[in-house]
BALOBA-1460 file (C-alpha; in Angstrom, 3 decimals):
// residues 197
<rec num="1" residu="x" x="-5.886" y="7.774" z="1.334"/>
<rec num="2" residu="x" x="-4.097" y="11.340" z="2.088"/>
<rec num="3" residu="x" x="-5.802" y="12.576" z="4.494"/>
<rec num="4" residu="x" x="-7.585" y="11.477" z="7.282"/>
<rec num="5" residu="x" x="-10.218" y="13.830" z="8.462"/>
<rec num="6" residu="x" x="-14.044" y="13.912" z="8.772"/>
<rec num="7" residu="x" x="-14.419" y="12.197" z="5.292"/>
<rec num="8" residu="x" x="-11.011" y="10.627" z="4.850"/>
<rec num="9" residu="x" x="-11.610" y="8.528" z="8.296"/>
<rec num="10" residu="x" x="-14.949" y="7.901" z="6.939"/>
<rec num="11" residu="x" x="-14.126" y="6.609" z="3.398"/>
<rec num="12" residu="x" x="-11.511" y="4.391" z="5.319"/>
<rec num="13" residu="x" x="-13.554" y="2.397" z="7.357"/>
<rec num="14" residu="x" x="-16.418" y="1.810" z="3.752"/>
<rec num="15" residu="x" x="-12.735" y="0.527" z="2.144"/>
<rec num="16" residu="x" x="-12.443" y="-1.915" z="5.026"/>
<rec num="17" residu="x" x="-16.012" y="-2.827" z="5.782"/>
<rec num="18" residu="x" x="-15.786" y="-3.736" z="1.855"/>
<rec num="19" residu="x" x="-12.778" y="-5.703" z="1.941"/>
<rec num="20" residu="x" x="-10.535" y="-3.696" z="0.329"/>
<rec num="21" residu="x" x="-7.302" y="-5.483" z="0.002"/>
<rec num="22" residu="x" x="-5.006" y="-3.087" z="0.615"/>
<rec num="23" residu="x" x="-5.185" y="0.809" z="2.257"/>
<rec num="24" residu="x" x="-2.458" y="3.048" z="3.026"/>
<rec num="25" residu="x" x="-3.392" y="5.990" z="4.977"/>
<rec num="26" residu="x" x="-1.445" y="9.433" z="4.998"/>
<rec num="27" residu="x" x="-2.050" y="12.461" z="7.492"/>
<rec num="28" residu="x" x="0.259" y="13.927" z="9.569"/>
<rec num="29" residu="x" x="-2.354" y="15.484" z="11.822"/>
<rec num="30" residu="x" x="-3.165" y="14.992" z="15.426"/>
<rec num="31" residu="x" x="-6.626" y="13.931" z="16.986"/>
<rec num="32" residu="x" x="-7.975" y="17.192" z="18.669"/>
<rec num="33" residu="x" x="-10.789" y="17.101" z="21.397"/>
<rec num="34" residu="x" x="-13.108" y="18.684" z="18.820"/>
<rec num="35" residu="x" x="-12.622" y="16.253" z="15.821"/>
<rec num="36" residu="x" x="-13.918" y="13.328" z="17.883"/>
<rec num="37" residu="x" x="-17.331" y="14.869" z="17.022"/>
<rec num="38" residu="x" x="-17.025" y="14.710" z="13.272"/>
<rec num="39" residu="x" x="-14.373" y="12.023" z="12.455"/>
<rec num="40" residu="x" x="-14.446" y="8.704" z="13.441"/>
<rec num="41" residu="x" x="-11.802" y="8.633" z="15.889"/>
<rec num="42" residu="x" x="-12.318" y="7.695" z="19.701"/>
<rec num="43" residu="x" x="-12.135" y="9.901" z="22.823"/>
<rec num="44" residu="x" x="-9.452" y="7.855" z="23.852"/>
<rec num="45" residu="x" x="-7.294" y="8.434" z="20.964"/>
<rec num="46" residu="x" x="-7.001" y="12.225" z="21.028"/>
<rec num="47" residu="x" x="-3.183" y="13.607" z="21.030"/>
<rec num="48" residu="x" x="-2.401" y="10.607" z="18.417"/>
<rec num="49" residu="x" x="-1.450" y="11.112" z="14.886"/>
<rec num="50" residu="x" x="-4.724" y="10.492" z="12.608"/>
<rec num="51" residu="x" x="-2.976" y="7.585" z="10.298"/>
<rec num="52" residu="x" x="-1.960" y="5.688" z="12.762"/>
<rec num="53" residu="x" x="-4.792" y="5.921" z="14.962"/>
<rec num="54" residu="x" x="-7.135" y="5.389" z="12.024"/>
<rec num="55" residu="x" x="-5.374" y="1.986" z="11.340"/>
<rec num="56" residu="x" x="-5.896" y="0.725" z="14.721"/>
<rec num="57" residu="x" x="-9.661" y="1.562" z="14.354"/>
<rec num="58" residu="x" x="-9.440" y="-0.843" z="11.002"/>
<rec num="59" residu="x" x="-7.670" y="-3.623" z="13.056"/>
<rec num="60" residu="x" x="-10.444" y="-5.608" z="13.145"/>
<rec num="61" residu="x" x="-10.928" y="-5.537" z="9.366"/>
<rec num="62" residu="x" x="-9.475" y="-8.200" z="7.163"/>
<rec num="63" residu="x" x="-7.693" y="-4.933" z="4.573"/>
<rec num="64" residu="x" x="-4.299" y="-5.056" z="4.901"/>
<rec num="65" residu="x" x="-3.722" y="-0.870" z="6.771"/>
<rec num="66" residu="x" x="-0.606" y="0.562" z="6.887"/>
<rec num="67" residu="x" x="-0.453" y="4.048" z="8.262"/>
<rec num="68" residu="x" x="2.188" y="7.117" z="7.179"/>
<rec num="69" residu="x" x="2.377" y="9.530" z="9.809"/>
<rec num="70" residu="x" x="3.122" y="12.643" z="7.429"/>
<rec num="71" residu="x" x="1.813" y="15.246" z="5.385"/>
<rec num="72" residu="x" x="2.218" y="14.483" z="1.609"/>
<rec num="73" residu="x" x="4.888" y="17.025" z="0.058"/>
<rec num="74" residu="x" x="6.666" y="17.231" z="-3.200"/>
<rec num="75" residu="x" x="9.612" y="15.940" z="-1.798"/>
<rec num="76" residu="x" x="7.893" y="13.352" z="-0.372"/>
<rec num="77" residu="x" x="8.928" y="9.574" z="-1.259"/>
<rec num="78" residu="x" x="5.338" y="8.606" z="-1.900"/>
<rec num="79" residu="x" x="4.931" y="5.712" z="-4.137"/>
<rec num="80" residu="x" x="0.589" y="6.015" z="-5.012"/>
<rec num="81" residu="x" x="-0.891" y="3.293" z="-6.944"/>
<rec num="82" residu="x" x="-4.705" y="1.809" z="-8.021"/>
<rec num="83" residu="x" x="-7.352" y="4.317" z="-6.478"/>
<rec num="84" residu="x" x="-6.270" y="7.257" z="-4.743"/>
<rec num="85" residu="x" x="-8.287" y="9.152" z="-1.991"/>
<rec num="86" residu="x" x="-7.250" y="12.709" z="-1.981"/>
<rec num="87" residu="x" x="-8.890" y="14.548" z="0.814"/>
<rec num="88" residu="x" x="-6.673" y="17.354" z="2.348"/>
<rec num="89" residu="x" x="-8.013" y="20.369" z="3.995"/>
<rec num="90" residu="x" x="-6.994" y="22.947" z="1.079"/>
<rec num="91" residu="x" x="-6.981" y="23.773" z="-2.560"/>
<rec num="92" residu="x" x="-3.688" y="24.697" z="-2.665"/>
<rec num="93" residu="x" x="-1.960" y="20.888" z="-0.972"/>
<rec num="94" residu="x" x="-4.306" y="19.129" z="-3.531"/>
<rec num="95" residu="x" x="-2.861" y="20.848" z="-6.422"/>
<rec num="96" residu="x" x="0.441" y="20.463" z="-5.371"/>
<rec num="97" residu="x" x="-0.424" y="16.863" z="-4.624"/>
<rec num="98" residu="x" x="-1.555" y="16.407" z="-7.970"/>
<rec num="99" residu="x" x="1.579" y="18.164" z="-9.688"/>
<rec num="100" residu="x" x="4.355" y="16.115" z="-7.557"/>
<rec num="101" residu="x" x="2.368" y="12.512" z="-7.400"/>
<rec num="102" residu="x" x="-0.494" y="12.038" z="-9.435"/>
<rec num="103" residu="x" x="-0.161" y="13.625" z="-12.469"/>
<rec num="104" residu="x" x="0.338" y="10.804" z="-15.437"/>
<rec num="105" residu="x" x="1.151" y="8.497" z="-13.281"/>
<rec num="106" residu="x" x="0.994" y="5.046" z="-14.801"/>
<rec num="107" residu="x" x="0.299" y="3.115" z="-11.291"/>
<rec num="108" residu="x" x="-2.424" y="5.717" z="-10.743"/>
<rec num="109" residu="x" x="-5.879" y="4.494" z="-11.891"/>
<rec num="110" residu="x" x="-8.003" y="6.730" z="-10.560"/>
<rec num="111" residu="x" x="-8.328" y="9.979" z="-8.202"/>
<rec num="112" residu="x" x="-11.133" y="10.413" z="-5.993"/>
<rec num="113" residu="x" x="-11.341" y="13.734" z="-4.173"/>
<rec num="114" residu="x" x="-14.045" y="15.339" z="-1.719"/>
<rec num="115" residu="x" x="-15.101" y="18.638" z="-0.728"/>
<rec num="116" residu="x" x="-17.420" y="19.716" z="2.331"/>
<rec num="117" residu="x" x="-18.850" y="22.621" z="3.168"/>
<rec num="118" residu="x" x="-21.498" y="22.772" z="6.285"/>
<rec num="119" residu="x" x="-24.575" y="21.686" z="4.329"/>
<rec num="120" residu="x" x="-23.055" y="20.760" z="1.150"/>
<rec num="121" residu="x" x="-20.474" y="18.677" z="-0.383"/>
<rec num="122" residu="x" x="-19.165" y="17.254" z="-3.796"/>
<rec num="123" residu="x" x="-17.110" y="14.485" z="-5.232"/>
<rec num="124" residu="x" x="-14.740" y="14.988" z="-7.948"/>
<rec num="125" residu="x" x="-13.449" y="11.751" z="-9.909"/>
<rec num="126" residu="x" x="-10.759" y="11.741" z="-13.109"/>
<rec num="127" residu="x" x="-8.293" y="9.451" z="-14.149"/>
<rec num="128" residu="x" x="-4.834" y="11.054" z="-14.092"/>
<rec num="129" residu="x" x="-3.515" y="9.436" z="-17.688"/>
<rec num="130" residu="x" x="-6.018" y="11.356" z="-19.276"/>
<rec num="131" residu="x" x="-4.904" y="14.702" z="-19.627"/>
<rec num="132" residu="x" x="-8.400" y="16.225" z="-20.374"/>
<rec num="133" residu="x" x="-9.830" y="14.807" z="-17.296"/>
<rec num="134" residu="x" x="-6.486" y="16.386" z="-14.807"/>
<rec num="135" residu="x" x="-7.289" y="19.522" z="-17.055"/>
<rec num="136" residu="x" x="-11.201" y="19.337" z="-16.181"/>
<rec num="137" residu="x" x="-10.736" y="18.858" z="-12.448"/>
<rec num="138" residu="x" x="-7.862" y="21.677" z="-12.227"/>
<rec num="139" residu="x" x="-10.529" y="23.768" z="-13.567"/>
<rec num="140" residu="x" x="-12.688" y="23.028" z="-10.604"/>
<rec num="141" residu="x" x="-9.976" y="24.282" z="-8.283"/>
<rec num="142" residu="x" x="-10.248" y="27.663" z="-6.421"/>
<rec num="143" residu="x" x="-7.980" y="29.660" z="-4.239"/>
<rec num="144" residu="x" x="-8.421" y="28.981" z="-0.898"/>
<rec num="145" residu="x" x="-9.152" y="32.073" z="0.069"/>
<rec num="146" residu="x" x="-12.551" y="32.034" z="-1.830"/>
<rec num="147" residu="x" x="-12.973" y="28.555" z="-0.573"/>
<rec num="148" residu="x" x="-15.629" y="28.344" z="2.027"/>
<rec num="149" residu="x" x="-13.172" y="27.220" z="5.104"/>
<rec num="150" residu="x" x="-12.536" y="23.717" z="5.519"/>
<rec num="151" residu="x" x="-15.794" y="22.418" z="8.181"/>
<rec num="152" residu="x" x="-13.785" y="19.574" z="8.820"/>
<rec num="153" residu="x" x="-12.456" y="20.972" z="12.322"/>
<rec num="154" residu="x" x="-14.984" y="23.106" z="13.308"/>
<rec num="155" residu="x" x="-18.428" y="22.225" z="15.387"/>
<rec num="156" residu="x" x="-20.579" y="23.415" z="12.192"/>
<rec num="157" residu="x" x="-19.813" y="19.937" z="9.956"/>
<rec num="158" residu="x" x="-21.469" y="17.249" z="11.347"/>
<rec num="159" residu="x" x="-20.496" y="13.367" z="11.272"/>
<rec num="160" residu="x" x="-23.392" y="12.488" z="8.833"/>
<rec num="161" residu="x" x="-22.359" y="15.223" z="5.984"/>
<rec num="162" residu="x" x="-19.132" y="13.782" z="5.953"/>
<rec num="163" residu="x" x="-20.739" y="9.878" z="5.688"/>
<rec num="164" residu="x" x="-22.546" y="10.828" z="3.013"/>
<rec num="165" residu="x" x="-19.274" y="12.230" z="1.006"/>
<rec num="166" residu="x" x="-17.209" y="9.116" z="1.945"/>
<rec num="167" residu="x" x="-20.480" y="7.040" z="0.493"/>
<rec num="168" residu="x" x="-21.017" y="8.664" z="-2.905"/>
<rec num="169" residu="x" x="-16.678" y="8.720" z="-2.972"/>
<rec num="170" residu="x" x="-16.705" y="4.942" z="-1.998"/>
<rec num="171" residu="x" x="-19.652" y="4.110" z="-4.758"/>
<rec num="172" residu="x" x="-17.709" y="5.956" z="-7.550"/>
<rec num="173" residu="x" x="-14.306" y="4.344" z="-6.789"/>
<rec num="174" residu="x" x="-16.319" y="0.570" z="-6.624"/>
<rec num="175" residu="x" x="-18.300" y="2.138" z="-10.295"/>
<rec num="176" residu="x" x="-14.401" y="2.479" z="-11.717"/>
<rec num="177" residu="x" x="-12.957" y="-1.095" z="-9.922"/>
<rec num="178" residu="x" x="-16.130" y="-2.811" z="-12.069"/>
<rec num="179" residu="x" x="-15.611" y="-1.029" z="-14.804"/>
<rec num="180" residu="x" x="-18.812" y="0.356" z="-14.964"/>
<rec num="181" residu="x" x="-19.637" y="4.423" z="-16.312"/>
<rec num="182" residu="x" x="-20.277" y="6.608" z="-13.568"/>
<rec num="183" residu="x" x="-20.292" y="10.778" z="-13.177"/>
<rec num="184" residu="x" x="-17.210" y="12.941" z="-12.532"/>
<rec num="185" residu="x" x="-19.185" y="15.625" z="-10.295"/>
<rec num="186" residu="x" x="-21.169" y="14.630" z="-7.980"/>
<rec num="187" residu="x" x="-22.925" y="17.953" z="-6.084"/>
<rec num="188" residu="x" x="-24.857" y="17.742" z="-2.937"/>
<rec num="189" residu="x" x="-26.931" y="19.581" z="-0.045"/>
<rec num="190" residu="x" x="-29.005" y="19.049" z="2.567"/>
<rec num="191" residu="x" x="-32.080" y="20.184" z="0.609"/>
<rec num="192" residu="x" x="-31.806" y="17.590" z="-1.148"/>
<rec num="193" residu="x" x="-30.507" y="18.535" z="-4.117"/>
<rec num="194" residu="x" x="-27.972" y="17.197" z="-6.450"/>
<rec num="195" residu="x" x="-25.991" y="17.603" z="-9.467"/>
<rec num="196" residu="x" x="-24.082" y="15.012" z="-11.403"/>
<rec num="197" residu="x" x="-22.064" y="15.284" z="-14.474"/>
């Protein structure tokens, strides 16, 4: 899991309520007042680095939860393996995320990545061996400047937008573990609308 935000906490506590075996979160963030309104973290827990606090809320769970207090960066030592969760706040860190640790990687089996806007959101899927599937989701990528800004810290994205996300990114990553077809895109809004490919 890199990052551990509105849908990053959320996808985090599916993988435990599942059982996942094993989940190693990455952010190097701190709780502010305002994300206790959109991301799963506590009241209490605000001024403490997302990972870690994020692993004490999965305590309770029988998942194995290590937490890595730090921002993924190319010259990070960052060892990713199975299903990664890639959910960082811009365009530009996921790319370079990709290019320095994902890209055809053999321990990599899958990349699951979300974005949300404030009344839509998609899932993107692709398995980074594949080099048509890393060039189809590089296509998807804009510049964050023509983004629409990250809702993830802001009172406009609400806690159930980013639920939603974590769900449909949750389902597709269980669709891959059985081994079962599933979509690349998924595209959704609140009017109910969506879009899969």
């Amino acid at each position: 899991m890199v990052g551990c935000g509105a849908t990053g906490s959320a996808v985090a506590l599916h993988l435990a309520k599942l059982k996942f075996p094993s989940i190693t979160l990455w952010d190097g963030d701190t709780i502010e007042d305002h994300n206790v309104a959109n991301q799963a973290f506590l009241p209490g827990q605000v001024g403490r680095n997302k990972a870690e606090a994020l692993a004490e809320l999965l305590g309770p769970y029988p998942s194995a939860v290590s937490a890595r207090p730090e921002m993924v960066l190319p010259e990070t030592a960052a060892n990713f393996s199975g299903v990664v969760f890639l959910l960082t706040d811009t365009m530009a860190s996921r790319r370079e995320i990709f290019h320095s640790h994902l890209r055809l990687r053999p321990r990599v089996n899958l990349v699951v990545e979300t974005r949300m806007g404030t009344d839509n959101g998609r899932v993107y899927a692709f398995r980074p061996l594949i080099p048509s599937e890393c060039t189809w989701w590089e296509s998807t990528l804009c510049e964050d400047a023509t983004a629409e800004e990250s809702a993830c810290g802001t009172a406009q994205s609400v806690y159930s937008t980013a639920q939603i996300l974590a769900g449909y990114a949750v389902w597709r990553a269980v669709n891959f573990l059985r081994r079962e077809d599933s979509w690349a895109e998924f595209i959704w809004d609140v009017h109910g609308n969506v879009l899969t490919n």
